[in-house]
C-alpha positions in Angstrom: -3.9 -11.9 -13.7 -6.1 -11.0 -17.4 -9.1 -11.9 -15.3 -8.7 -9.5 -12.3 -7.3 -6.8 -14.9 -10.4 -7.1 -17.2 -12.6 -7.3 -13.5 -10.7 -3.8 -12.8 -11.5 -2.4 -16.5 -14.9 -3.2 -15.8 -15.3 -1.9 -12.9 -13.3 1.6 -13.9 -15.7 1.8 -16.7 -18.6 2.4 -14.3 -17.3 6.2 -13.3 -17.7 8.8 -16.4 -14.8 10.3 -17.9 -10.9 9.4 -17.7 -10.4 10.2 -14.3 -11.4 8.6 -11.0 -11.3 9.7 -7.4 -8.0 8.1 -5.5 -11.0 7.0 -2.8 -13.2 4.6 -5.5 -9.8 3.3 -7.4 -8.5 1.9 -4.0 -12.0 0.4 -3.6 -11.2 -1.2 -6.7 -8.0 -2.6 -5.7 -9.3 -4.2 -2.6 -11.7 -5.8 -4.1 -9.8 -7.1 -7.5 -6.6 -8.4 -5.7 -8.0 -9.4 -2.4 -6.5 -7.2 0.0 -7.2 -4.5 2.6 -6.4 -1.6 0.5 -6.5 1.6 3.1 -5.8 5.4 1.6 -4.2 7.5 4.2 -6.5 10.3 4.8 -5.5 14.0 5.7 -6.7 13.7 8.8 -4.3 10.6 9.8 -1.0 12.1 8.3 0.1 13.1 11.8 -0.5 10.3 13.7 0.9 7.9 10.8 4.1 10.3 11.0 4.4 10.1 14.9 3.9 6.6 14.6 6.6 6.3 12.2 9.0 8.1 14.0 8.5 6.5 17.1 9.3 3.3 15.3 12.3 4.5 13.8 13.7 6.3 17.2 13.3 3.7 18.9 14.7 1.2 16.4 12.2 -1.2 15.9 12.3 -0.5 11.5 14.6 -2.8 10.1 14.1 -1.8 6.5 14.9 1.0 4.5 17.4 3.6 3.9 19.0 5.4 7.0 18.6 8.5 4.6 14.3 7.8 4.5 14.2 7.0 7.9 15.8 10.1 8.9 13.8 12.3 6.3 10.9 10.9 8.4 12.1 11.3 12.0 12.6 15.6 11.0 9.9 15.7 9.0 6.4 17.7 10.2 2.7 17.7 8.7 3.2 20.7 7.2 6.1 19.3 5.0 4.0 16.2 4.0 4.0 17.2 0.6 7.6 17.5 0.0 8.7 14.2 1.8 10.3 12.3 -0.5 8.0 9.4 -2.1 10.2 6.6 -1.1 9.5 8.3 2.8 5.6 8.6 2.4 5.8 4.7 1.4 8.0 3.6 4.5 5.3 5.6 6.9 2.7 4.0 5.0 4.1 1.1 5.2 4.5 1.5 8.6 1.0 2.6 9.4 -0.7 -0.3 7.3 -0.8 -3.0 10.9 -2.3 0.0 12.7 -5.1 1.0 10.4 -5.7 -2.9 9.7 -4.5 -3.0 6.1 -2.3 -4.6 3.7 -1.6 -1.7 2.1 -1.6 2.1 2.5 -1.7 4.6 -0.2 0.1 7.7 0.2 -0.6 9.6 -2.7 -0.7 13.1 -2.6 -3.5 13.5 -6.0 -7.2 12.8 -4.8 -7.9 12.1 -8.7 -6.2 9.7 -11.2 -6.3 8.9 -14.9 -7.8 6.1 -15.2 -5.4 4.2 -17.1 -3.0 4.3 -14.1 -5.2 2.1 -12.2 -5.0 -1.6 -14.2 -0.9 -0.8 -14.5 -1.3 -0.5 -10.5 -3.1 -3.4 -10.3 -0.9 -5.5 -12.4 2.0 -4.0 -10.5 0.5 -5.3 -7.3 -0.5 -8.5 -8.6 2.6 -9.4 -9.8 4.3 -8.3 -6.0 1.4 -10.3 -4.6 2.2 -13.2 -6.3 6.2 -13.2 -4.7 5.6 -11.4 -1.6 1.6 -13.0 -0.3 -0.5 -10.5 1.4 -3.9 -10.5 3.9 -6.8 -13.3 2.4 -4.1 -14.7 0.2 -1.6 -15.5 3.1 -4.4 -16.5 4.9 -5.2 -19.6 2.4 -1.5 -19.8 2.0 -1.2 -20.5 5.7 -3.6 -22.7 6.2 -3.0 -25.0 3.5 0.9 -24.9 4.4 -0.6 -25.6 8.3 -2.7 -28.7 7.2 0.4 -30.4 5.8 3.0 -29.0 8.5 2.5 -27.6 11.7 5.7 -26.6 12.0 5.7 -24.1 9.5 5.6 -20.3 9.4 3.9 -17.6 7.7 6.1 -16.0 5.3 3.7 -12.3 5.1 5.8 -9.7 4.9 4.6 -6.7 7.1 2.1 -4.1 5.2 3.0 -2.1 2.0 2.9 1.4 1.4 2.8 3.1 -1.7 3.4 6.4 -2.8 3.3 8.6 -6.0 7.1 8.1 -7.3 7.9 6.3 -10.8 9.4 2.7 -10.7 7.0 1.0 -8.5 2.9 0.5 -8.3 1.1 3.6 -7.2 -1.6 5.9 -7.4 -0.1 8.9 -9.4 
């Protein structure tokens, strides 16, 4: 984990100032953990919230609070902003298969401190490391398939994160 944190310092220390654009730090996180990092864009809230609720009305999401999913199924665009974090995490969660990610970030700043970024990373790194995601669970599954055939991946379906204290994010 030291390497891929000092491969993130590095690579924050390339943009001037304290701050970096929500765009180039989830660049950043791609390409230090591995994964397909995808920041939900304006222009996609909509469709990632019909999507959602769909899912949830027709009740194919398992996990999370009945409270979040129905914060999400009454919510519109124009309330984006005041959905509750642990809500713009489940939709982005739920949009990651779609937009062919691993992980969507929800955030609703388009510019971070810099120092939020490595304590991201770590955060990530260390769910990585229990819960496997994209290239990673790709080697996991084919090493796993070369010994046993029978066996299945374990991936867990994609991540979203959003801007609330108590777990990795972007704000």
């Amino acid at each position: 984990m030291g390497s891929k944190l000092s491969d993130a310092w590095r690579e924050l220390q390339k943009y001037p100032g304290s701050e970096i654009r929500v765009a180039d730090a989830v660049s950043i996180v791609a390409r230090v953990i591995g994964i397909r990092v995808h920041l939900l864009r304006d222009d996609e809230i909509s469709e990632a919230l019909d999507y959602a609720r769909q899912l949830i009305m027709s009740e194919k999401v398992l996990h999370g609070p009945y409270s979040v999913k129905n914060e999400i199924v009454k919510a519109s665009r124009e309330a984006w902003s005041d959905l509750s974090p642990p809500a713009r995490s489940l939709i982005g969660s739920l949009w990651a298969d779609k937009a062919g990610a691993d992980l969507v970030v929800t955030t609703l700043d388009p510019i971070q401190t810099k120092g939020k970024i490595p304590h991201m990373i770590a955060n990530l790194l260390e769910q990585n490391r229990r819960y496997p995601l994209g290239r990673a669970v790709q080697r996991q599954d084919e090493s796993v398939n070369q010994t046993n055939s029978n066996c299945a991946s374990k991936r867990k379906p994609g991540r979203g994160i959003s801007d609330h204290q108590g777990s990795p994010s972007t704000r």
